[in-house]
N, C-alpha and C positions, 0 to 999 in steps of 0.2 A: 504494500500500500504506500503509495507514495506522498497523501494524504496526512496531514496531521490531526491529533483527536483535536483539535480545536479548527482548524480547516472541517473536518465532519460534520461538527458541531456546528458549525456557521452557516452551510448547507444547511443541513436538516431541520433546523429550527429558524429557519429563513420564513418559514409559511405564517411565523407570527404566532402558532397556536402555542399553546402551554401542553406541555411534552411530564410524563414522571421519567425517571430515571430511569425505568424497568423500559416502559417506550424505547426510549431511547436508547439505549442497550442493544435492543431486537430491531431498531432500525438499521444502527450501524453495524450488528452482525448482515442482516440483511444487505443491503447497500456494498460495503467495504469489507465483506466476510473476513471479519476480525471482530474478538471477543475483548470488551472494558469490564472492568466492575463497576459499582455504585462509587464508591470513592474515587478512581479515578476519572468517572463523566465528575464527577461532583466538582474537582478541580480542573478541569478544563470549562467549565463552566464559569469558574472563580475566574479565571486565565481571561474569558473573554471581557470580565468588569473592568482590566486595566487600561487606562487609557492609552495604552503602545497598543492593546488589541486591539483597541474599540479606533485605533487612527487605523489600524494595519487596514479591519474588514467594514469601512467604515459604517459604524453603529453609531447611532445616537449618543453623544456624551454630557455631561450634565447639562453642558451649557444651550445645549439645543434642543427644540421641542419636536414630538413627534409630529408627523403632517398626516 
């Protein structure tokens, strides 16, 4: 996979909805057949709050509002 769990993550959850952890698990075995646990989506999840990630895949940052 050449793919990072935060690259996945940024995909998958691009649709807006609100995803659990178990979701999202079974997306990205599905999608990227490779297995995460709960703890590690949990911290890529954390990864994309930072503002290097949130400039990297650009996300909304504090200072801007949703459209």
């Amino acid at each position: 996979m050449s793919n990072s769990l935060t690259d996945c993550l940024v995909k998958i959850m691009s649709d807006g909805k609100p995803w659990t952890f178990w979701e999202l698990q079974e997306e990205i075995k599905r999608r990227y057949d490779v297995f995460y646990g709960e703890p590690t989506i949990s911290a890529g999840i954390r990864e994309l709050r930072r503002h290097s990630s949130r400039k990297k895949y650009r996300l909304i940052t504090n200072n801007e509002e949703a459209s």
